[in-house]
N, C-alpha and C positions, 0 to 999 in steps of 0.2 A: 902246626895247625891242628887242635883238636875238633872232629865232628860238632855238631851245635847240638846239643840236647833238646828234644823238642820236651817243653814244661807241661805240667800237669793245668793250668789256669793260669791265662793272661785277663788283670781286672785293671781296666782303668775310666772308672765308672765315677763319677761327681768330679767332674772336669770338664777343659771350656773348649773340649773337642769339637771342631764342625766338619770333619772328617775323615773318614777311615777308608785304606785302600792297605791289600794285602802285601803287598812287593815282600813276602817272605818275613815277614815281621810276628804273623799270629799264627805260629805253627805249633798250635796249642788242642788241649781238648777240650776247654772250657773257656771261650773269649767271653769278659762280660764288659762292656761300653756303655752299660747304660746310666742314665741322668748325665748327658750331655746336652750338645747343641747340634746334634750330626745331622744333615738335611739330606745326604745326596751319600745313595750305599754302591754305587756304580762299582768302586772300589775295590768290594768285596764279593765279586763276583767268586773269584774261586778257592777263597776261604774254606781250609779243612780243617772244623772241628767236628765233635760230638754235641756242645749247643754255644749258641750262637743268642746274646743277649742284647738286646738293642730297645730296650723300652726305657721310656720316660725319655726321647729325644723328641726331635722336631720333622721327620721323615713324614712326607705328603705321598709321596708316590713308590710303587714297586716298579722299578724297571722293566722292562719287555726284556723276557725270556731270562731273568734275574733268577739262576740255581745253583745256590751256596751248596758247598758241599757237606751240608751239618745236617744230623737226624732232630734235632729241638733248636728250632725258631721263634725268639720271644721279639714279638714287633708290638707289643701293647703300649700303651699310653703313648701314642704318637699323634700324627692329624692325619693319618693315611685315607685320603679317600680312592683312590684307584689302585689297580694290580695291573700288572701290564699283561699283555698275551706272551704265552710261552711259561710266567716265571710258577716257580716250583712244581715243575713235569718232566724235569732229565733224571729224576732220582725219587726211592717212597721216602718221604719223610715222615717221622713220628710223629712228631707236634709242632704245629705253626699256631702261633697265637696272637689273632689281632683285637685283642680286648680292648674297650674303649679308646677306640680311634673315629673318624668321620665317615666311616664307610652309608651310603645309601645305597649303594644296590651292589648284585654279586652279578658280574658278566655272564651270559649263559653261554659263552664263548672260552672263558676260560677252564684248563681242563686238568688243575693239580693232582697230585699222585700223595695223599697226604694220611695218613690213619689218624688222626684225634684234630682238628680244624674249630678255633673259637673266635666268632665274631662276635661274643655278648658285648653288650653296653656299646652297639652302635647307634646308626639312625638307619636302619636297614628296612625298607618301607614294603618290600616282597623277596621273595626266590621265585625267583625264574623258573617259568615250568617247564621248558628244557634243558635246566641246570642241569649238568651231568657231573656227578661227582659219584663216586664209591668210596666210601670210608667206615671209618667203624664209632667217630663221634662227629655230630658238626651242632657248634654250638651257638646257634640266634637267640638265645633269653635276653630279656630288657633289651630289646629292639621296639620296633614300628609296625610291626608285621600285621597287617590287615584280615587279607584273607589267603585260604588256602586253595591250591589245582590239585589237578590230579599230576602227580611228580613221577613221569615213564621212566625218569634216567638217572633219578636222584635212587642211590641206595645207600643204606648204612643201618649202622647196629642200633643207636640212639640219637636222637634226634631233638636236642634242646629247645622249645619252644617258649620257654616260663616267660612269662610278665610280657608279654606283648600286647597288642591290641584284636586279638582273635576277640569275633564274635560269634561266628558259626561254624561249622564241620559242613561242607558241601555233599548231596546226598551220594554224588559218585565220588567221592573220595577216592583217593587211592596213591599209596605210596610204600614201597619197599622199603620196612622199616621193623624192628622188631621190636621196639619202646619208644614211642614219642612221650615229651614230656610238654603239657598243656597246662599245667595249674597257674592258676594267675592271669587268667586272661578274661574276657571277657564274654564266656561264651556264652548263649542262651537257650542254643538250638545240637543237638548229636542227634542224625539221622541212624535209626534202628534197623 
């Protein structure tokens, strides 16, 4: 019996997967699964790689308290409209990315440990003014986003706002943030 080599990249991506579950099969540093049919990631709960690729499936939901153990998570082009409580907050991850999926709003209950975080190209209609998140990117561009609070809990480095539906800057603004990005939107009004 020789040892199992753990491989550099497990890809089994444009195939009619509708489900993945670890039982010691992806002990890889690059799984990519994606353009499948996978609905249901329950599976991979304790999946250890470096990134973890899962877009362009069929996945609606994150599981409660759902944390892979990978630093780059690609969940884009799925129909995810909810995160459960709990999932990615046992570990910091790098980059989670739910780009075009169905998401409408961000739980202000939920409480990820994430550095670079993208929801562009949802239907995301606010952030919650008690969102509590610390990261160093979080990205809403081409959302729904209406109007803006004063954000106590929300911090981070930049803060992607492009192509939303902003119309004003409220005159107590205020948010911990050291580059928001606003172009494209619809503003009329920036209190001086």
């Amino acid at each position: 019996n020789y040892p199992r080599a753990k491989s550099i990249k497990k890809a089994v991506y444009q195939n009619y997967l509708t489900q993945l579950d670890n039982n010691g099969r992806f002990d890889s540093s690059f799984v990519e699964a994606f353009s499948n049919h996978i609905k249901d990631i329950n599976g991979l709960e304790n999946i250890q790689c470096i990134s973890l690729k899962l877009s362009f499936n069929e996945i609606v939901e994150i599981p409660e308290n759902w944390n892979p153990k990978c630093d780059v998570i690609h969940l884009d082009e799925n129909h995810i409209t909810k995160i459960g409580q709990g999932s990615f907050s046992n570990k910091y991850y790098h980059f989670v990315n739910f780009y075009n999926n169905n998401m409408k709003t961000l739980d202000p209950l939920w409480k990820p440990t994430i550095r670079e975080l993208t929801f562009c190209h949802n239907e995301i209609t606010n952030i919650p003014i008690d969102f509590d998140l610390t990261c160093y990117y979080l990205g809403l561009a081409f959302n729904k986003i209406k109007q803006l609070h004063n954000f106590t809990k929300l911090k981070c480095y930049k803060l992607d706002l492009f192509k939303n539906l902003i119309t004003e800057i409220p005159n107590d603004f205020y948010i911990n943030c050291k580059h928001i990005e606003l172009s494209s939107n619809n503003i009329s009004y920036i209190p001086s």
